[in-house]
C-alpha positions in Angstrom: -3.5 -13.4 -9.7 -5.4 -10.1 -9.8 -4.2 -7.2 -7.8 -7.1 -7.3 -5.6 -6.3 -10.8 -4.8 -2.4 -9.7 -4.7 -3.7 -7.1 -1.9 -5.8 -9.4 -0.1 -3.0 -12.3 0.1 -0.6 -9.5 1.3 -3.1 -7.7 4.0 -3.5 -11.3 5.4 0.3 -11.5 6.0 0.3 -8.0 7.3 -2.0 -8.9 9.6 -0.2 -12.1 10.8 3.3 -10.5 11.1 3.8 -6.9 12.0 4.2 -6.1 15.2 1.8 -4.8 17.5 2.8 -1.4 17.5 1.8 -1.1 13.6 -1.1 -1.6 11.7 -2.1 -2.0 8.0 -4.9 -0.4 6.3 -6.3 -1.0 3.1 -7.2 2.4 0.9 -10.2 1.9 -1.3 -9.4 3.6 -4.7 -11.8 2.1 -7.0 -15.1 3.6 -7.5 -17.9 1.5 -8.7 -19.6 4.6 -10.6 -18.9 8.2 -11.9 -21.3 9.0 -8.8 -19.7 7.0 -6.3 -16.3 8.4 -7.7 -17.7 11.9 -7.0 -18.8 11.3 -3.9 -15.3 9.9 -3.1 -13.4 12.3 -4.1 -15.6 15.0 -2.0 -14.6 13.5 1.0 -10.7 13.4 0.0 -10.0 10.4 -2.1 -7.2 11.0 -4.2 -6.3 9.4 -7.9 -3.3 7.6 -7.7 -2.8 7.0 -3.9 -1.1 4.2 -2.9 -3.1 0.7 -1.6 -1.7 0.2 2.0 -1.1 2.1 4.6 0.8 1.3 7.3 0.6 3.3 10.5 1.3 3.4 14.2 4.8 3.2 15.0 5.9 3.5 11.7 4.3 5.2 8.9 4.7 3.9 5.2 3.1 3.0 1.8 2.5 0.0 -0.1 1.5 0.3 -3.7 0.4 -3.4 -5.1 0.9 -4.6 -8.9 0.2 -7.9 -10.7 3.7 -8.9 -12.1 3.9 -7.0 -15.7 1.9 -4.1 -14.7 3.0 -0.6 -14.1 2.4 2.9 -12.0 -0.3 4.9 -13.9 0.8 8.8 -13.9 -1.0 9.7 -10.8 0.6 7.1 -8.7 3.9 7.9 -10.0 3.3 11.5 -8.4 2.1 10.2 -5.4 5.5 8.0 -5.1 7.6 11.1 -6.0 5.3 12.8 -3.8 5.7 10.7 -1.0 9.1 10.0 -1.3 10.3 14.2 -1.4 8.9 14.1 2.1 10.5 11.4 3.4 7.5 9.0 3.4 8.8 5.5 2.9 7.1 4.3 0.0 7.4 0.6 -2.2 5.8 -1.2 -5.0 4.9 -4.6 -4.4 4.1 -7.6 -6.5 4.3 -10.5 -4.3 4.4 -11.0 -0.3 8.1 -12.0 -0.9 8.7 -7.9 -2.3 6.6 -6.9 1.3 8.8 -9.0 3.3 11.9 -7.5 1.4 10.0 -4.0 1.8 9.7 -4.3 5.3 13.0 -5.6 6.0 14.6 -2.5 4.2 12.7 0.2 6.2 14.0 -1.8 9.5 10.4 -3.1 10.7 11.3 -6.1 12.8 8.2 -8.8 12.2 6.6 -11.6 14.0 8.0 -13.9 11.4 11.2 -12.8 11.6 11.2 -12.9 15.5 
């Protein structure tokens, strides 16, 4: 699976089990042009930010991987970033590592209800 499918599959089960007091978001990160990139990075796009977002009661970060693939300078400084602030922060591969993810920071799904 690509990674955008990877993010799509896990957004859907985002959507289906976190409770209502949190949200996901995805982050677009991938300009389509050097323009497009410009423009994107005018208006605060960052290199390297992580793919999900999760807000609203709880704040946290998902960074999505195909299986074999690895964190590319910038998002390692974003994770170490991130993390020296106390921002929770993950890697994920599957929606198996976001249920273990979400299950370590404490967040009580729908699924798990």
């Amino acid at each position: 699976m690509s990674e955008h499918q990877i993010q799509v599959s896990i957004i859907s089960y985002l959507d289906r089990v976190l409770p209502s007091t949190i949200r996901a978001v995805g982050v677009s990160n991938n300009p389509r042009s050097a323009i497009a990139g410009a423009k994107e990075k005018a208006r605060g796009m960052r290199k390297g930010f992580p793919d999900i977002l999760l807000t609203g009661a709880f704040h946290g970060l998902l960074e999505v991987k195909q299986e074999g693939s690895y964190l590319r300078k910038e998002q390692k400084e974003w994770r170490d970033f991130l993390a020296s602030q106390q921002v929770p922060v993950a890697v994920v591969r599957s929606i198996e590592d976001v249920r273990e993810t979400l299950n370590g920071w404490g967040i009580r799904t729908r699924e798990a209800a």
